[in-house]
PAVEXDO-517547 format. One record per atom (N, C-alpha, C): x, y, z. Coordinates in steps of 0.001 Angstrom, whole numbers, padded with zeros to 6 digits, always signed. Example, Ala and Ser with C-alpha at 12.3 -4.5 7.8 and 13.67 -1.06 7.14 Angstrom:
BEGIN
+013190-005690+007800
+012300-004500+007800
+013200-003300+007800
+012850-002250+007080
+013670-001060+007140
+012900+000030+007870
// end
This chain:
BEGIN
-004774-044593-040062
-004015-043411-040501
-004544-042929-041845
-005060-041676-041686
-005158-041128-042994
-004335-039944-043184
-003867-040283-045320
-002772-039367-045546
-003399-038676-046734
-002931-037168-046456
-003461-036370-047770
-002403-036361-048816
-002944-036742-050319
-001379-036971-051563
-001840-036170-052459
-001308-035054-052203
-001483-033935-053762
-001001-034010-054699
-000992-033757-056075
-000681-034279-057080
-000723-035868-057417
-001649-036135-056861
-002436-037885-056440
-002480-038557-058009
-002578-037657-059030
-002097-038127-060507
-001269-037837-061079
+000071-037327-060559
+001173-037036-060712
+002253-038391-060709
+003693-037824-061481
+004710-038977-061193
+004879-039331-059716
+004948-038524-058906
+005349-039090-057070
+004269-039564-056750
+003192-039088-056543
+001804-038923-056327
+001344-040008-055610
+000995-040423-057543
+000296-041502-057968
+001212-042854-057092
+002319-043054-057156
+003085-044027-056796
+002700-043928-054813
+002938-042908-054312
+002736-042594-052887
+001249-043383-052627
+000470-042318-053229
-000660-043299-052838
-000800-044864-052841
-000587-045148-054043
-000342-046748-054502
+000392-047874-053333
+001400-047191-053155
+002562-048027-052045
+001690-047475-050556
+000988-046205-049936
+000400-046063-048917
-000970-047073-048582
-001742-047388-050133
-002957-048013-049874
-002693-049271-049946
-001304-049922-050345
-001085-051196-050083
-000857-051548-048777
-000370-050784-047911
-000127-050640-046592
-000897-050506-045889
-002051-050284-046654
-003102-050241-045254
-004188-048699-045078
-003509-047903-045457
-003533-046768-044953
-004624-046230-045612
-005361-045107-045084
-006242-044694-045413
-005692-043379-046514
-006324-043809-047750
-005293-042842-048791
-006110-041621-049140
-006101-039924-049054
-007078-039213-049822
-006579-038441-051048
-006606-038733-052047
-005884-038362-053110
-006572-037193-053593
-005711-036034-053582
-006198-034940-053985
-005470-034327-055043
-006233-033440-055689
-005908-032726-056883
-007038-031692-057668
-006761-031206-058694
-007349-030481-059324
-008813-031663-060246
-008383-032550-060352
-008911-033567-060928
-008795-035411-060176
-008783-034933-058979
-008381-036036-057942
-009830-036132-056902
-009670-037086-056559
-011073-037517-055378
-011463-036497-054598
-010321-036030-054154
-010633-034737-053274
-010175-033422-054155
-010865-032328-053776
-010503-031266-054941
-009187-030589-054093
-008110-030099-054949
-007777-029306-054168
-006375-028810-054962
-006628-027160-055040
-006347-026419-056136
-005502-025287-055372
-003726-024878-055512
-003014-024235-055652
-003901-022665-055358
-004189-022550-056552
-004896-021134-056580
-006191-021031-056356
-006702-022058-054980
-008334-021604-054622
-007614-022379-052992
-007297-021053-052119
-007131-021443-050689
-008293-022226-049874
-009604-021774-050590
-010428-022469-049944
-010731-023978-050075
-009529-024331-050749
-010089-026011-051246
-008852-026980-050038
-007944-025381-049159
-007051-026148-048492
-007831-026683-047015
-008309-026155-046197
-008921-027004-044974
-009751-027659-045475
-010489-027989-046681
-011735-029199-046429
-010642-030514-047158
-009760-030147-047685
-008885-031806-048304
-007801-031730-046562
-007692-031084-045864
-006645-031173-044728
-008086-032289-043905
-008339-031861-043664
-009758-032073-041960
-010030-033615-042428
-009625-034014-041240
-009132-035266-040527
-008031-036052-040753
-007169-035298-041788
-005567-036082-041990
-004603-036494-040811
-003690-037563-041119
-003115-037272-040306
-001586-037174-040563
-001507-037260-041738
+000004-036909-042477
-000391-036129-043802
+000535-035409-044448
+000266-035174-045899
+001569-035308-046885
+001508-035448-048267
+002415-036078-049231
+002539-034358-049947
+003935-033032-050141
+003091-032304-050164
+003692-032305-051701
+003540-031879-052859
+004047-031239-054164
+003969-030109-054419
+005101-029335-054536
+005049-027801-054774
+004468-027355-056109
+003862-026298-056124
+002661-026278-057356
+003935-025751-058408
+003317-026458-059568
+004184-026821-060982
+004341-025209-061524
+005785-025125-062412
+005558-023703-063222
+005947-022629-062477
+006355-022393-061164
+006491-021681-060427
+007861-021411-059440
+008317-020436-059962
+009664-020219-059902
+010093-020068-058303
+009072-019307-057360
+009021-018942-056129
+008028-019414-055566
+007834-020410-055317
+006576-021345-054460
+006000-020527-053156
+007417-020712-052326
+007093-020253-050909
+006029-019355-050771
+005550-018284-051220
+004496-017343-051404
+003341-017646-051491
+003023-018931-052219
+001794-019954-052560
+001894-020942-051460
+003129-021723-050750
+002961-022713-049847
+002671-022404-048456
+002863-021283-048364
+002873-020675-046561
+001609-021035-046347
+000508-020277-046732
-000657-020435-046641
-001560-021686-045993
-000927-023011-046979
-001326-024086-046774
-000842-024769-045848
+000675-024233-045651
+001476-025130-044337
+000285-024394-042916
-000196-022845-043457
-000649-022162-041821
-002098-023461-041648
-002173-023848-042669
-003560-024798-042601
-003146-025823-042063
-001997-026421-042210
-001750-027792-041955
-001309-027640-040346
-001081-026250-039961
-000947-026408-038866
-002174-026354-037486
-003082-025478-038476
-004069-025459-037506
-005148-027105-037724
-004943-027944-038845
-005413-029170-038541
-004714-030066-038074
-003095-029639-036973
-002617-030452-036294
-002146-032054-036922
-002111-031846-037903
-001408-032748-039078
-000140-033100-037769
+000026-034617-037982
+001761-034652-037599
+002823-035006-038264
+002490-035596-039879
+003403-035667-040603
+003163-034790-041925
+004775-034788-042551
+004865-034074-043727
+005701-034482-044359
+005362-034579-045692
+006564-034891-046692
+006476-034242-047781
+007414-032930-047940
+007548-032292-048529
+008952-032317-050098
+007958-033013-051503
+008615-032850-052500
+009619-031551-052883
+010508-031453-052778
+011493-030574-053476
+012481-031088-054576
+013584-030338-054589
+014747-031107-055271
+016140-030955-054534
+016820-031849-055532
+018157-031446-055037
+018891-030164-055632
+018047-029319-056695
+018746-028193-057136
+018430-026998-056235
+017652-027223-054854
+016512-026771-054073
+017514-026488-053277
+018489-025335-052628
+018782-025398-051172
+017655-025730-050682
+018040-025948-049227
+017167-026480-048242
+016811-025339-046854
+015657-024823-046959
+015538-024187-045923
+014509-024788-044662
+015332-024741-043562
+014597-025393-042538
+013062-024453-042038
+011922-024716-042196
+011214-023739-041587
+009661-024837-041427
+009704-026072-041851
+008910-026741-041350
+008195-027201-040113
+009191-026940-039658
+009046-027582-037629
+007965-026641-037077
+007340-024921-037947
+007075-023982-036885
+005496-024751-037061
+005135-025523-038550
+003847-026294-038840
+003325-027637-038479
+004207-028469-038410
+004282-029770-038283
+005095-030763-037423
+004762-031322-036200
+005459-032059-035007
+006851-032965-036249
+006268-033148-037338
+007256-034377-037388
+007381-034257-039115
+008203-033734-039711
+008396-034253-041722
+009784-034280-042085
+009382-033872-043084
+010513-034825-043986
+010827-034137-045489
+011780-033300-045877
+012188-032624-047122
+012517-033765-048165
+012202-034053-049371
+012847-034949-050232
+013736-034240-051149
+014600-034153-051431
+015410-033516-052584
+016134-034251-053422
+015089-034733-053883
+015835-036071-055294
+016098-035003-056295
+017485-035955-057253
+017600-035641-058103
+016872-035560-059721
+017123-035621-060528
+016468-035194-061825
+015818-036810-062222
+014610-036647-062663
+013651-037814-063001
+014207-038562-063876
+014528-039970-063818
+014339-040809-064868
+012952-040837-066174
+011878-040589-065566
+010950-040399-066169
+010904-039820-067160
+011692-038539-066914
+011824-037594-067596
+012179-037922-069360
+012382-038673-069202
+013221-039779-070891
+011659-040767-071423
+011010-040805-070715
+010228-042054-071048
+008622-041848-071007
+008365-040814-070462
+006947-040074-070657
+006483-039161-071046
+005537-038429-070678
+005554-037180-071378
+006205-036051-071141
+007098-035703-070575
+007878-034768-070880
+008842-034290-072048
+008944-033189-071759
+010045-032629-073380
+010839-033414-074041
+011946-034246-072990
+012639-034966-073424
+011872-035774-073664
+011291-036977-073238
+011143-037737-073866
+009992-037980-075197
+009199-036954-075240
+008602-036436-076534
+009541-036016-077908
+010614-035336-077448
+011726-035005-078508
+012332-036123-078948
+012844-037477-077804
+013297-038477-078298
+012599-038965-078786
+011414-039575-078895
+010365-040163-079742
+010093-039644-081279
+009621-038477-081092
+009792-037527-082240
+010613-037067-083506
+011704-036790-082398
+012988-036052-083676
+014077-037534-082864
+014238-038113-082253
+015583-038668-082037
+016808-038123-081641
+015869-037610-080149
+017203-036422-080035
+016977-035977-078909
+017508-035515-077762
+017576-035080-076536
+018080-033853-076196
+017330-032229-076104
+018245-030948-076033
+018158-030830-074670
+019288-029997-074931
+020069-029950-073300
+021339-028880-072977
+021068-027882-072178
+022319-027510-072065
+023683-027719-070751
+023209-029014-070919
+024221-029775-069950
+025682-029855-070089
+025882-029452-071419
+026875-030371-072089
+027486-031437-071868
+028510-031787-070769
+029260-032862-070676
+028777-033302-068856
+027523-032164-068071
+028002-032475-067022
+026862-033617-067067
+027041-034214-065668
+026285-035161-065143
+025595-035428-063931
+023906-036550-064074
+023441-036115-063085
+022908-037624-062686
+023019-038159-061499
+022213-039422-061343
+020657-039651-061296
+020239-039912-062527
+018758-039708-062445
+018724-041171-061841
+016781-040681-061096
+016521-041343-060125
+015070-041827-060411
+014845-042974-060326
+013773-043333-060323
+012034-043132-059416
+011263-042754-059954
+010606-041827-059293
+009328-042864-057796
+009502-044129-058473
+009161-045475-057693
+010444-045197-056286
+011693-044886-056393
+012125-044750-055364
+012368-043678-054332
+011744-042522-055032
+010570-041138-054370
+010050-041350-053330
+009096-042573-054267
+007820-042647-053545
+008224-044287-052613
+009051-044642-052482
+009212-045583-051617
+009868-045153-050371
+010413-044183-050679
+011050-043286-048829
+009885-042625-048658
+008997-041504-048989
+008353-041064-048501
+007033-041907-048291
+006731-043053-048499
+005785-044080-047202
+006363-044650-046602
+007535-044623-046504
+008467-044913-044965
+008378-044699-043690
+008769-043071-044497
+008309-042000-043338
+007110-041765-042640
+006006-041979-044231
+004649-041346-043750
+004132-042354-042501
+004173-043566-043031
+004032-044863-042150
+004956-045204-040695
+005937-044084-040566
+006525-044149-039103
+007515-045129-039183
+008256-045320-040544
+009117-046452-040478
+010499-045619-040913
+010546-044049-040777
+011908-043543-041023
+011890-042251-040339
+013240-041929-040109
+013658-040409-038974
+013000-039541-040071
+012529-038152-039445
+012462-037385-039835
+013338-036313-039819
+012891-035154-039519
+013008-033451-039257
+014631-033475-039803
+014672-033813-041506
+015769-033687-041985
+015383-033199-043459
+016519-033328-044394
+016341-033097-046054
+017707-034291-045974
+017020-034872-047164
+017436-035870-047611
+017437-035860-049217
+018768-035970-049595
+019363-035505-051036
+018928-037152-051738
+018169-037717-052744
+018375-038616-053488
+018664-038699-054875
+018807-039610-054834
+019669-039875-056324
+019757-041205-056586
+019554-041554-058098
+020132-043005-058603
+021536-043185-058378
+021905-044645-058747
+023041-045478-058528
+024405-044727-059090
+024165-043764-060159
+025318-043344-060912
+025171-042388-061575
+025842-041134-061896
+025541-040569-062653
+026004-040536-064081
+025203-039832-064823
+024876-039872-066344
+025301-038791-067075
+025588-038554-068441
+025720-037269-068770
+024417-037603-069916
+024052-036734-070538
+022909-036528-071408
+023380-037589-072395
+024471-037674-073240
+025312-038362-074153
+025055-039926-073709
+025288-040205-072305
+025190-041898-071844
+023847-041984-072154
+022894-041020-071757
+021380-041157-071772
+021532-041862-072999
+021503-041068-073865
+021059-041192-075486
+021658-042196-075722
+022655-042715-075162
+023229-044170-075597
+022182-045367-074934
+022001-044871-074184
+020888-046183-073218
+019332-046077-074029
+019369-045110-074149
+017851-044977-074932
+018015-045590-076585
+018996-045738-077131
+019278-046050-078303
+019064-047548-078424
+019916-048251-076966
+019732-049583-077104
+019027-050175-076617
+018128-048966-075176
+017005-049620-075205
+015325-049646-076258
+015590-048946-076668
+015053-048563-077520
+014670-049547-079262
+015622-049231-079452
+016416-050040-081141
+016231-048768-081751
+015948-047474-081480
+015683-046763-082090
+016750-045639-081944
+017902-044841-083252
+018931-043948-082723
+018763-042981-081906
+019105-041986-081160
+018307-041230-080210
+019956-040314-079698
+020147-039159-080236
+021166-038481-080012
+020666-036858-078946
+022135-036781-078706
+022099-035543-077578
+022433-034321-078586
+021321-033324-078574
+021957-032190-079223
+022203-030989-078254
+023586-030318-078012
+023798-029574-077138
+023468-028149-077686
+023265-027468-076583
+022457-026267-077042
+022961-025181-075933
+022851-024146-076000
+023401-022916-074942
+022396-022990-074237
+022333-022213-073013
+020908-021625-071991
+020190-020995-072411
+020524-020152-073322
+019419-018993-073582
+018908-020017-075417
+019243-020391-075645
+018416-021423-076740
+017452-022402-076319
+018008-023264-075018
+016836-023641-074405
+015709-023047-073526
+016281-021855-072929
+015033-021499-072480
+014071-020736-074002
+014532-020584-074817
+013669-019954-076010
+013126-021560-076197
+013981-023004-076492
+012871-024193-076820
+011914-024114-075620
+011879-023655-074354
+011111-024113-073375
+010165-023392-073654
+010195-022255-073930
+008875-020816-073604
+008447-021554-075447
+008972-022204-075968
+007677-022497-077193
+006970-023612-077287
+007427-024503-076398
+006719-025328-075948
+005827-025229-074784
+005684-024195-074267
+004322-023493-073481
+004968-023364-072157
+006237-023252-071642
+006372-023169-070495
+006530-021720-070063
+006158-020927-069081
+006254-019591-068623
+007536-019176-068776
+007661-018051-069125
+008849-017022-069903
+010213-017662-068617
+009612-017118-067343
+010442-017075-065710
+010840-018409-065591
+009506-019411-065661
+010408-020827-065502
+010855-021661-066254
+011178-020915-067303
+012095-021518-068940
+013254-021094-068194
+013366-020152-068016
+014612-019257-067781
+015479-020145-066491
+014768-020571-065377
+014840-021399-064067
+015662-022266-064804
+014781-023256-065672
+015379-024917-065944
+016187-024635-066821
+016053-023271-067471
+017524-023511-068738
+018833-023204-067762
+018743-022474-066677
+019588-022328-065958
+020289-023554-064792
+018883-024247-064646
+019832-025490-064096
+020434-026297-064725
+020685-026344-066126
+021209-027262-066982
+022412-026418-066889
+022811-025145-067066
+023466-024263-067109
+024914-025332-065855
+024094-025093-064728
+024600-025799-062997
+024869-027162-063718
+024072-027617-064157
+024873-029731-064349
+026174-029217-064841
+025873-028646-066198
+027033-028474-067110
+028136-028231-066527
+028127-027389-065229
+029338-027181-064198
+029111-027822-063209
+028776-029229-063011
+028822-030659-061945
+028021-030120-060833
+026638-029344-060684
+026106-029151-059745
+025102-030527-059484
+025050-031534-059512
+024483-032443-060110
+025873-034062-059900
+026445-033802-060390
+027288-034742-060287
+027782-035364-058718
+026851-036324-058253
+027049-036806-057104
+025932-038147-056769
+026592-038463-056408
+025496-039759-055420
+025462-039701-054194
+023943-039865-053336
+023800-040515-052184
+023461-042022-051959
+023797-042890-050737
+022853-043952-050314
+021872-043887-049651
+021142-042597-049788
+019585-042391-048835
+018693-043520-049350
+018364-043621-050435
+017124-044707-050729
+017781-046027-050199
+018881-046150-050121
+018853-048080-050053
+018935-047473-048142
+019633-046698-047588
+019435-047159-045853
+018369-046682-045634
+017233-046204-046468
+015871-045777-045346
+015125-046935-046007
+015208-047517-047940
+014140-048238-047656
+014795-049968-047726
+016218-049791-047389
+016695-051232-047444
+017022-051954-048662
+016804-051300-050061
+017647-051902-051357
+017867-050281-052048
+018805-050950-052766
+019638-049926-053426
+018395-049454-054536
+018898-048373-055056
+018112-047278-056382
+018020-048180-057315
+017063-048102-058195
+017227-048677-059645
+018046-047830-060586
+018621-048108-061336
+019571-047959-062411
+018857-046968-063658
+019287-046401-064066
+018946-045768-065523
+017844-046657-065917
+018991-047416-066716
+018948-048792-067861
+017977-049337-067412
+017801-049718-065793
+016523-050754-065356
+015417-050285-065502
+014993-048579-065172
+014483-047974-065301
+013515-048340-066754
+014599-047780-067713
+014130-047657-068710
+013445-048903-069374
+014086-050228-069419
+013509-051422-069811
+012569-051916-068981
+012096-051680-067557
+011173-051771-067233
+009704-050770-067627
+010067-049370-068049
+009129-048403-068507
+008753-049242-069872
+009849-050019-070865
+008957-050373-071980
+008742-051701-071619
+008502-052211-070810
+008015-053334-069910
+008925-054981-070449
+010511-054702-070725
+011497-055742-071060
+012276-055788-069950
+012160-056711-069232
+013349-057336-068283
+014331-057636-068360
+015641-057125-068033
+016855-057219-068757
+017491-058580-067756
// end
């Protein structure tokens, strides 16, 4: 079995491949800077990374408020290389529109919730916590079960590998949810270092987002889904990861003391 993994140096990616090539599987990791080339905005880089797959891992291209316009294209590819699986990264802030089946005999929507990662690598947050000691957000009080991104990528080689149902969307999420405030408390002690939540309106964060280089449109997107936590769009748990891959989510906290590599 060979599987195509875009964003192959990405947070899902990288892990997909990793857990697919332990398995056996024939892995082709593609990207802009990946084994195989294969670039969003050059259609022609989509049939030579498709031709001879026989599943693909897919990631919707980053920064981009309206994908669908950019993904059609590649699904019309995946259909004429008779691909039979798909696993298509989304979110859970993502309605879910069914329109996969007209490309692919057999996939799979992921719609996890908001990254644990997100606190502990390079992203905003967790650059700001490092930095200033401080986490912006216009969440205020709501809450969201962040999810560990190892348990992403442990349902979708489930699937890819023929070991879970498909032709569904499947909402994930960690063990519990969080408000920004618990964050900063977990990061404090995991940490040793203080690390506070500063709350901020929507239209202040999307002005921090667009100066930290993110596009005007999809500042505006993520300041607006914080907007949604803040009113519990977000506030929920599923048990999808423990019944497809058989143990429960990792935890915040585990998360995090395993990212600075302390075993609690």
């Amino acid at each position: 079995m060979t599987v195509l993994v875009t964003a192959a140096n990405g947070t899902t990616g990288s892990r997909v491949a990793r857990r697919l090539g332990a398995r056996g599987a024939a892995v082709r990791r593609a990207g802009r800077s990946a084994d195989v080339r294969f670039d969003w905005s050059a259609p022609d880089t989509y049939a030579p990374a498709l031709h001879g797959a026989h599943g693909v891992y897919l990631v919707l291209p980053p920064g981009v408020a309206d994908p669908d316009p950019v993904v059609e294209p590649f699904l019309a590819e995946v259909a004429r290389a008779k691909l039979q699986r798909l696993v298509l990264l989304s979110s859970s802030a993502v309605p879910f529109v069914d329109y996969l089946g007209k490309y692919v005999p057999d996939w799979l929507v992921l719609r996890p919730s908001w990254f644990a990662s997100n606190f502990t690598g390079t992203h905003l947050h967790a650059a700001s916590a490092r930095r200033d000691g401080e986490i912006v957000s216009a969440t205020g009080d709501g809450r969201v079960p962040f999810i560990d991104p190892d348990d992403i990528a442990a349902v979708a080689t489930m699937f890819l590998s023929g070991e879970a149902e498909g032709g569904r969307d499947v909402v994930l999420t960690g063990p519990e949810p969080l408000s920004f405030d618990d964050v900063a408390a977990v990061l404090t002690e995991v940490t040793g270092r203080p690390v506070r939540h500063r709350r901020v309106g929507e239209r202040q964060l999307a002005a921090r987002l667009r100066d930290h280089g993110t596009p005007a449109g999809f500042a505006d997107l993520l300041a607006g889904m914080d907007t949604a936590i803040a009113a519990g769009a977000e506030d929920r748990t599923t048990r999808l990861v423990e019944e497809i891959t058989g143990r429960p989510p990792r935890s915040f906290r585990a998360f995090a003391l395993a990212s600075l590599g302390i075993h609690s």
